[in-house]
C-alpha positions in Angstrom: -18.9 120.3 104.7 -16.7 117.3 104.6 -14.3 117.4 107.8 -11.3 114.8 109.1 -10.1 115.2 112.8 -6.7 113.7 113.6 -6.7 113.7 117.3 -5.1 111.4 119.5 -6.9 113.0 122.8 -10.6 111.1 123.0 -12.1 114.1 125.0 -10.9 116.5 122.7 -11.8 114.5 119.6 -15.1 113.9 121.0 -15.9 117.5 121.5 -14.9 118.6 118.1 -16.9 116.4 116.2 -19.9 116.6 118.3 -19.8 120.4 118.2 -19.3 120.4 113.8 -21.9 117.3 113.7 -24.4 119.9 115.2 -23.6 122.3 112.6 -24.1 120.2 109.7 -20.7 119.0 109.0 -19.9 115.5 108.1 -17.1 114.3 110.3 -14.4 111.6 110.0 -12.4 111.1 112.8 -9.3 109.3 113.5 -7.0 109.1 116.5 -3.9 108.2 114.0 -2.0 110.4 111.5 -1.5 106.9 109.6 -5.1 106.4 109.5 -5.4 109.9 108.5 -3.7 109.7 105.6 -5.7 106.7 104.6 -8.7 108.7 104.8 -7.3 111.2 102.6 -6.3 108.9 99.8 -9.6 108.0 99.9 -11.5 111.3 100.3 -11.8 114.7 99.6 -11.9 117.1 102.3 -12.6 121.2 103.2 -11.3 120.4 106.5 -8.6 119.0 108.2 -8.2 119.6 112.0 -4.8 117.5 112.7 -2.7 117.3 115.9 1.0 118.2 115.1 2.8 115.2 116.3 1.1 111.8 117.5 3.6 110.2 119.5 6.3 109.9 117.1 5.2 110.5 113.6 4.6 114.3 113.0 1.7 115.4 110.7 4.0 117.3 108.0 4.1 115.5 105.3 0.3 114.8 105.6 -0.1 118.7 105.3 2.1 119.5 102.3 0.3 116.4 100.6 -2.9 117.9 101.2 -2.1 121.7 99.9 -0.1 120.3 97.0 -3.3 118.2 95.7 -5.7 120.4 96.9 -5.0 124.3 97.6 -8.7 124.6 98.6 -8.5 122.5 101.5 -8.0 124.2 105.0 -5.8 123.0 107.3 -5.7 123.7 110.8 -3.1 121.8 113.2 -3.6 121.9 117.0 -0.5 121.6 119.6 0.6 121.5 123.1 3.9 122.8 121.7 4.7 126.5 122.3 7.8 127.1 120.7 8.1 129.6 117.9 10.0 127.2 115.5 7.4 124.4 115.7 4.4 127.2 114.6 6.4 128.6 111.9 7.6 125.0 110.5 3.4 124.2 110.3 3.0 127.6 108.9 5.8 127.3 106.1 4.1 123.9 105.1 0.5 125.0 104.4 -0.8 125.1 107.9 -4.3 127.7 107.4 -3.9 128.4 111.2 -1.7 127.0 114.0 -4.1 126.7 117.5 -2.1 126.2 120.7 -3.7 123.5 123.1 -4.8 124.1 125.7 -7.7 126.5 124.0 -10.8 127.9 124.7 -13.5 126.1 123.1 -16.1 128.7 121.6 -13.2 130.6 120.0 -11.8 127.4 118.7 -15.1 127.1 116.6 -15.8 130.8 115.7 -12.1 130.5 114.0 -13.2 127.1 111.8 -16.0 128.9 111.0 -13.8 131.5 109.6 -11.6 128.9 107.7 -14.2 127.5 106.1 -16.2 130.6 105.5 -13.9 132.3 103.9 -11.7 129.6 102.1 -14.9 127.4 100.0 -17.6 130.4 100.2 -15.0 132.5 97.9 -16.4 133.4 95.0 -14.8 131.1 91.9 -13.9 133.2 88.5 -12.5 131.6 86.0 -12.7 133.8 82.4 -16.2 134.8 81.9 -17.7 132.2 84.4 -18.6 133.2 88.0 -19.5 130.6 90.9 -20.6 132.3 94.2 -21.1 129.5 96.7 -22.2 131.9 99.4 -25.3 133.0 97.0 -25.6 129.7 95.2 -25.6 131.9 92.2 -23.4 131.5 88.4 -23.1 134.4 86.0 -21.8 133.8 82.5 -20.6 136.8 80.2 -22.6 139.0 82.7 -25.5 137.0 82.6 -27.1 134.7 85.7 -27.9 131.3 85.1 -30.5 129.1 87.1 -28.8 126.3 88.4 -29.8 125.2 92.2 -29.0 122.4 94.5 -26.8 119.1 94.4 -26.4 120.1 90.2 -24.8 123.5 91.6 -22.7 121.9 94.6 -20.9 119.4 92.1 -20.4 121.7 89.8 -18.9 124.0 92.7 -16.9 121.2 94.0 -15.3 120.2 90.5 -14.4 123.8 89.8 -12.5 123.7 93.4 -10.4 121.0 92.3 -10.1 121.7 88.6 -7.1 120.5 88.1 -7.8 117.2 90.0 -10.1 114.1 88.5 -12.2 113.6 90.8 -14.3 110.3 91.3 -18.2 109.4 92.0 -17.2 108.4 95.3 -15.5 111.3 96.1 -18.4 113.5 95.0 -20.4 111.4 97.2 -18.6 112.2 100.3 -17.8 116.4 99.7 -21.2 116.7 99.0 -24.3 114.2 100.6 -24.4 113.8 104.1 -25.1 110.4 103.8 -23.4 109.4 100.9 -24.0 105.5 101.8 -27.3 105.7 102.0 -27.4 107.1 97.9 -26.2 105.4 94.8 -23.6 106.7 92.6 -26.6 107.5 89.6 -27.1 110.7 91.6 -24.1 112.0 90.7 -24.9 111.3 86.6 -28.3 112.9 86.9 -26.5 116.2 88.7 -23.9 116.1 86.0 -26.8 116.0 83.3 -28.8 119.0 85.0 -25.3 120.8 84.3 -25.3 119.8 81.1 -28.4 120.5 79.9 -28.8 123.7 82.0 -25.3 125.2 81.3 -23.4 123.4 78.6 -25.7 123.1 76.2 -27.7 126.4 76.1 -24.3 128.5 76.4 -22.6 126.1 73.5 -19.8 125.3 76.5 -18.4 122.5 77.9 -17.7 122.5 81.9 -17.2 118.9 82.9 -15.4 116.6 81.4 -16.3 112.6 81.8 -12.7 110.7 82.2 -14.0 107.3 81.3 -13.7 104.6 85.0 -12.1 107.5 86.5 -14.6 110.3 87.7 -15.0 113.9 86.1 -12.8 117.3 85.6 -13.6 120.6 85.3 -13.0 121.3 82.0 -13.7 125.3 81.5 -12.4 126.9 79.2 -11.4 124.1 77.2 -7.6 125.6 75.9 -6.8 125.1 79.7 
């Protein structure tokens, strides 16, 4: 699960990112909304955890930037602001939740865990096609087809953001947890195992190459 933290308090940082390392995540962390939104541009992400305002620049636009390209993405934005318009002006720009600092720590984490539970484990339907993340599982016209592992998580991914191109590097990041330590073939030889698992014994075409760019969901193909 690929996570950015935009948090200009080092304690607080610290403690997040230590916490969702622990649990598997793979965390970027910044103490900047400018760097943040470098790391976006760069990066796709499940998870945002962003402090409202860092000194004077608020983290706004960086929200409605993030739900505009990417709908899937949850965003949660902490503050040590109490006042009802500032909640309600995160809200009204995508916010998934609105945490008021101080907070206590355990239910911090049982509410990410909700986020990202219930936002990328939903099951994806699109036509006759079904993608359940939560039982790594695909049904086609009523029928389940075997496809497992790093194959099934990019195909997952790219049907997330199907309306998005999205490059090797990219793939790298949502989906190994060490994505410098691979090379970008991996992501070919996942694409293939769709292929010849999916594509070609259904006669369908879900991914689409978009040549020096990166891939697109492409199912059905009149979309």
């Amino acid at each position: 699960m690929r996570t950015l933290i935009i948090e200009s308090d080092s304690i607080i940082r610290k403690q997040i990112s230590d916490q969702l390392n622990s649990m598997g995540y793979q965390v970027d962390i910044t103490e900047t909304i400018q760097d943040g939104e470098y790391y976006v541009n760069i990066r796709t992400y499940d998870l945002i955890i962003s402090e409202l305002e860092i000194g004077s620049q608020s983290v706004l636009n960086l929200l409605n930037s993030v739900k505009e390209s990417s709908s899937k993405t949850s965003f949660i934005v902490l503050s040590g602001k109490i006042d009802k318009q500032s909640e309600l002006s995160a809200l009204k720009s995508g916010a998934d939740d609105y945490i008021k600092k101080p907070f206590d720590f355990e239910i911090f984490i049982a509410r990410i865990e909700n986020k990202v539970k219930f936002g990328n484990n939903k099951t994806i339907t699109i036509d006759d096609l079904v993608i359940s993340p939560e039982e790594e599982k695909i049904i086609y016209q009523g029928k389940d087809i075997e496809l497992k592992g790093k194959p099934f998580e990019v195909l997952t991914h790219l049907a997330r953001h199907r309306d998005q191109i999205v490059s090797k590097e990219q793939l790298l990041d949502a989906i190994w947890e060490e994505p410098e330590l691979v090379t970008p073939n991996v992501i070919e030889v996942a694409i293939n195992q769709v292929r010849q698992k999916i594509d070609k014994p259904l006669n369908i075409s879900t991914i689409e190459t978009i040549r020096r760019r990166g891939y697109r969901f492409c199912y059905p193909q009149n979309n």
